[in-house]
KOLGU-963378 format. One record per residue (C-alpha): x, y, z; residue in three letters. Coordinates in steps of 0.05 Angstrom, whole numbers, padded with zeros to 5 digits, always signed. Layout:
// residues N
XYZALA;...
***
This chain:
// residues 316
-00178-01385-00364UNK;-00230-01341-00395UNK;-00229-01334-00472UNK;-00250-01275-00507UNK;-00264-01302-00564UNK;-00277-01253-00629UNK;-00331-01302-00668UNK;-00405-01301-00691UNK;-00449-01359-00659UNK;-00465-01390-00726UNK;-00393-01405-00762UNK;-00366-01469-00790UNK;-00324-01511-00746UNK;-00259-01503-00797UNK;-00262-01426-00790UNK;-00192-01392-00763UNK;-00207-01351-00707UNK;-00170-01308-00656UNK;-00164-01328-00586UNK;-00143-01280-00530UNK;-00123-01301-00464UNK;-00105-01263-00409UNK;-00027-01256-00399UNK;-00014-01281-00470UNK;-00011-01256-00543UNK;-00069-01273-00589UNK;-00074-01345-00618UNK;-00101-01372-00680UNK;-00141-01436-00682UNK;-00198-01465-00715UNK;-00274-01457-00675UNK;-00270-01533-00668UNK;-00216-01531-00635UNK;-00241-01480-00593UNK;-00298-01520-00580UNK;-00276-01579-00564UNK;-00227-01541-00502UNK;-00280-01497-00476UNK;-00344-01515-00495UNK;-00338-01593-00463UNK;-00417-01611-00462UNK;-00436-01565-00506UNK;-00479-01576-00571UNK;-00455-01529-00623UNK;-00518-01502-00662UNK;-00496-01505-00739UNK;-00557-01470-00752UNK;-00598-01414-00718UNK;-00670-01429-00754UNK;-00715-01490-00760UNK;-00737-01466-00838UNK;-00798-01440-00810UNK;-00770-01373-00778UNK;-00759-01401-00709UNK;-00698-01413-00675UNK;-00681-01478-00690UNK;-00679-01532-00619UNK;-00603-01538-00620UNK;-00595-01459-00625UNK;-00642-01453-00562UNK;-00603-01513-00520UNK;-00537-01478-00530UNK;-00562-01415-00511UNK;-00593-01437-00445UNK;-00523-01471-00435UNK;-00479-01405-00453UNK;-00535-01368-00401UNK;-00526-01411-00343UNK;-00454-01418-00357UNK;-00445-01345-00345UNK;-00489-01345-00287UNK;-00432-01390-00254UNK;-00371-01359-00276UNK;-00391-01284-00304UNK;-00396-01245-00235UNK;-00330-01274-00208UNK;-00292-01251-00282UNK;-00315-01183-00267UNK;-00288-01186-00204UNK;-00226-01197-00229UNK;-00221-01158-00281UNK;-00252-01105-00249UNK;-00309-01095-00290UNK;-00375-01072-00258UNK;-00423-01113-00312UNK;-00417-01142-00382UNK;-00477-01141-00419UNK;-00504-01209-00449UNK;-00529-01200-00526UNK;-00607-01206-00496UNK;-00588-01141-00452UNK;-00555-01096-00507UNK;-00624-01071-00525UNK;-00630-01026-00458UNK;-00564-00990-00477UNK;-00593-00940-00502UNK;-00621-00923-00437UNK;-00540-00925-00406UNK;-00511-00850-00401UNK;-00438-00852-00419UNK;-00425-00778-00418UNK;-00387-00750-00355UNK;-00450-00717-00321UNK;-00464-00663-00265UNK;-00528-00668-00237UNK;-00559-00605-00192UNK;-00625-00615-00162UNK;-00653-00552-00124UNK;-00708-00565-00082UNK;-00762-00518-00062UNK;-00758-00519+00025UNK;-00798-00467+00034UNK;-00863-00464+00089UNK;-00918-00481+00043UNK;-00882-00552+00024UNK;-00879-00570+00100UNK;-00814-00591+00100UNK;-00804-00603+00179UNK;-00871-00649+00178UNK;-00861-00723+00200UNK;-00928-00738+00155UNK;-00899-00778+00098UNK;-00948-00748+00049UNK;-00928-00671+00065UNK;-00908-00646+00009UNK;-00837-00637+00022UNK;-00825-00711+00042UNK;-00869-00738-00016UNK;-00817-00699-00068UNK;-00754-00722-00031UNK;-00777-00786-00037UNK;-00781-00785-00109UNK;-00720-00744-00122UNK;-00682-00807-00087UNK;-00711-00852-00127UNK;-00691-00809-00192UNK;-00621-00801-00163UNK;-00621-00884-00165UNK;-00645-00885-00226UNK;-00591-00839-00245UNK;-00535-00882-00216UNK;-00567-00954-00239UNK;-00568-00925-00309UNK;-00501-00885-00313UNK;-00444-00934-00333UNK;-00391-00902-00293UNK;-00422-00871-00228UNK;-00352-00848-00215UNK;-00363-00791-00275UNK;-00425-00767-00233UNK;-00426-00698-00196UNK;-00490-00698-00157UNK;-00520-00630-00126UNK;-00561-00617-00081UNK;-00584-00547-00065UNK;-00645-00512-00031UNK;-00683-00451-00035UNK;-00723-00419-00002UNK;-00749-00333-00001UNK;-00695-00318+00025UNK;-00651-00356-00032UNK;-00610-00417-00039UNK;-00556-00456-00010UNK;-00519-00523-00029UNK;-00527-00576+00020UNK;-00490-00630-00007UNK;-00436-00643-00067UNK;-00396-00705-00089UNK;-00400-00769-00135UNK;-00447-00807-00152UNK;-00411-00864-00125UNK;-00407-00846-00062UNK;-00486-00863-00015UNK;-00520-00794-00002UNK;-00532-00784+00081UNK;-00610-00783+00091UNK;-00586-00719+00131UNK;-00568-00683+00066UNK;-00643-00684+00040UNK;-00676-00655+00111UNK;-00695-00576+00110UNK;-00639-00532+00131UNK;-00660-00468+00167UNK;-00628-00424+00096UNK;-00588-00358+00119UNK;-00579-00310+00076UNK;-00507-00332+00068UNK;-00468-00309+00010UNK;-00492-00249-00026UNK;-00506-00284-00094UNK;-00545-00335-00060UNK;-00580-00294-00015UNK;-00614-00250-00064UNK;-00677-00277-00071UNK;-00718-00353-00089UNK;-00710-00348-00154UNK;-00653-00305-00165UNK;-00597-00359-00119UNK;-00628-00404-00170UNK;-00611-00367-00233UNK;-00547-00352-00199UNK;-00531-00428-00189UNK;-00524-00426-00260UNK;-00476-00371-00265UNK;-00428-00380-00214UNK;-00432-00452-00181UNK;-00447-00491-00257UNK;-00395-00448-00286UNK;-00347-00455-00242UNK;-00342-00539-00239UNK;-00352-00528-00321UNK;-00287-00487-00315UNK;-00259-00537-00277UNK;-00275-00593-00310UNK;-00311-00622-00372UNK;-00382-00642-00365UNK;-00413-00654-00434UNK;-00479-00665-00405UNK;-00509-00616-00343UNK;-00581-00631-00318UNK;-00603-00571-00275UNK;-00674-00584-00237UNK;-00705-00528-00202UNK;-00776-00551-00162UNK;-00821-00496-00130UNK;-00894-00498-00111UNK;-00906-00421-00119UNK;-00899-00352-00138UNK;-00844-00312-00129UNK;-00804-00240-00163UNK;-00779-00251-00225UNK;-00705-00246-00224UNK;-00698-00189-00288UNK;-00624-00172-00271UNK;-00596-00240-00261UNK;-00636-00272-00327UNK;-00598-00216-00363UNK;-00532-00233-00342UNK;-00539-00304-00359UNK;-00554-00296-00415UNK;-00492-00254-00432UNK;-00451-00288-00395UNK;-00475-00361-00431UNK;-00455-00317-00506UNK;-00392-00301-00477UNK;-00372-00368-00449UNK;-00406-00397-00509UNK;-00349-00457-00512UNK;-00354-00473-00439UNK;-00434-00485-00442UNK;-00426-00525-00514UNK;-00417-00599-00524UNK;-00385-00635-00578UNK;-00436-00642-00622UNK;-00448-00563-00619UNK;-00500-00569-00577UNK;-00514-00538-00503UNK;-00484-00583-00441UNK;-00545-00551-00399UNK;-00611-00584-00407UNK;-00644-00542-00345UNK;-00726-00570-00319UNK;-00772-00525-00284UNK;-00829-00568-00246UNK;-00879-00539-00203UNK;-00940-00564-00181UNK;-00980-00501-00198UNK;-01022-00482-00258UNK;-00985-00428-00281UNK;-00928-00386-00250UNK;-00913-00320-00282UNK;-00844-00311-00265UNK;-00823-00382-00279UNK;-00858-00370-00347UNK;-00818-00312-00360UNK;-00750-00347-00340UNK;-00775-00399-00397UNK;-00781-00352-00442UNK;-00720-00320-00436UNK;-00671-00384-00428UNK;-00707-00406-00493UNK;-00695-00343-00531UNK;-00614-00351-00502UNK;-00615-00422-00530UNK;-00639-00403-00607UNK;-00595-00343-00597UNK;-00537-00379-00590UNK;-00543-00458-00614UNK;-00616-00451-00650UNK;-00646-00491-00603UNK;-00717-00486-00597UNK;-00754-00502-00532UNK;-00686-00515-00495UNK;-00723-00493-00420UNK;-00772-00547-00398UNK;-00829-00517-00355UNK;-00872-00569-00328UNK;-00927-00541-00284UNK;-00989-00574-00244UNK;-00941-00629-00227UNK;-00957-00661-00162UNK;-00900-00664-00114UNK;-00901-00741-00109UNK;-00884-00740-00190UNK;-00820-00686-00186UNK;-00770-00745-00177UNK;-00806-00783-00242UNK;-00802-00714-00278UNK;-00729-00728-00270UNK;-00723-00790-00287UNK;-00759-00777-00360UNK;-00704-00731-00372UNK;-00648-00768-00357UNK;-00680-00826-00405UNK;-00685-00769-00462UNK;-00606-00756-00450UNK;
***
């Protein structure tokens, strides 16, 4: 059927190897032997070089062979063994791009007037940063090896505060409904306290709650604004105490925080975003001596929110 078979590509032909076959116990045999039953046209390369430091003609020939081979025969043995890829050798190199970790993902987008988000002009601001949010949410799911282990979020705020507008796997396609404006009530009292204060309070009650839940080593929190707003003192505070006294729930297993949180705006400088820097950072070295752990990335254009994401997710 399909051998797994446990060998190097450059091995003598007398070698014992293993040989695992599906439905059966592991064999030994001799890469010959192997050879000759599976490999029927194939020219073993003996050796990888040519003396000169280039791989050597035969080495090449059985390579394009073993590549065009699994062109054939590779998608329909994932298929049945219900595997969603298998990385060739050549590929291996972009692993370290693959997140592993069990993730929740919350993206809060700013809705508010100034980003005209009921415009049907492409380039209004609104529609320019949903466009690139999508985009990061793909990159997201084209880059995370089980989609499955994805929580995606996404919420909205507005002066008034914030609400959640949509919430489930990765896996699963997100409506194009989910990402238009919704007219934001003042709803639930922790929500409806304010722009920036729902979004502190995201953390505190809605993060904390799925962390409590369930265990998600790795939590990227996005908040995108394109303004001014009060600077929420009293929920700040309470974070932070509340992140000391749930210190286990907000720490990985390395020690480390679970929360990586991104501030983008596309203004120069916004006070009260500044200030919530501040403080999340001083939380961070208080409790894991993290340095810098609140990104604040201002005079981003709206168009470049969704690649301010993605750069993230690639430093996970």
């Amino acid at each position: 059927r399909y051998p797994s078979l446990k060998v190097c590509d450059e091995i003598d032909g007398s070698t014992k190897i293993q040989v695992v076959k599906a439905g059966r116990p592991p064999e030994v045999t001799t890469w010959e032997t192997v050879h000759k039953n599976f490999n029927i046209g194939w020219k073993r390369a003996y050796t990888k070089w040519d003396g000169k430091g280039n791989f050597s003609a035969q080495h090449l020939e059985m390579q394009s062979k073993m590549n065009r081979f699994w062109g054939v025969l590779g998608e329909r043995y994932c298929k049945e063994n219900n595997f969603k890829k298998i990385f060739k050798k050549d590929e291996i190199e972009d692993e370290s791009r693959t997140i592993h970790e069990k993730t929740l993902c919350v993206v809060n987008l700013d809705s508010s007037g100034s980003m005209q988000p009921d415009s049907d002009n492409p380039k209004s601001k609104y529609n320019l940063a949903v466009v690139g949010a999508k985009k990061a949410v793909q990159y997201l799911r084209d880059h995370h090896s089980d989609t499955r282990n994805v929580q995606i979020q996404l919420w909205q705020n507005d002066r008034p505060g914030v609400e959640c507008i949509y919430k489930e796997s990765l896996a699963a396609p997100i409506p194009d409904m989910k990402w238009k404006r919704k007219e934001l009530g003042r709803g639930d009292g922790i929500y409806g306290v304010g722009q920036f204060h729902g979004s502190v309070n995201i953390l505190r009650y809605e993060v904390l709650k799925v962390l409590k839940a369930q265990n998600y080593p790795l939590v990227f929190y996005f908040l995108f604004t394109d303004g001014e707003n009060m600077f929420p003192m009293q929920q700040v505070s309470d974070f932070g105490t509340e992140l000391k006294a749930n210190k286990s729930l907000w720490t990985n297993g390395s020690g480390k925080p679970k929360l990586q949180v991104t501030i983008v705006t596309d203004c120069a400088t916004v006070q009260s975003l500044t200030r919530i820097k501040a403080e999340f950072d001083k939380f961070a070295n208080e409790i894991w001596q993290v340095k810098d752990w609140c990104k604040l990335l201002t005079s981003v254009t709206t168009d470049q929110w969704g690649q301010a994401m993605i750069e993230q997710f690639k430093l996970a």
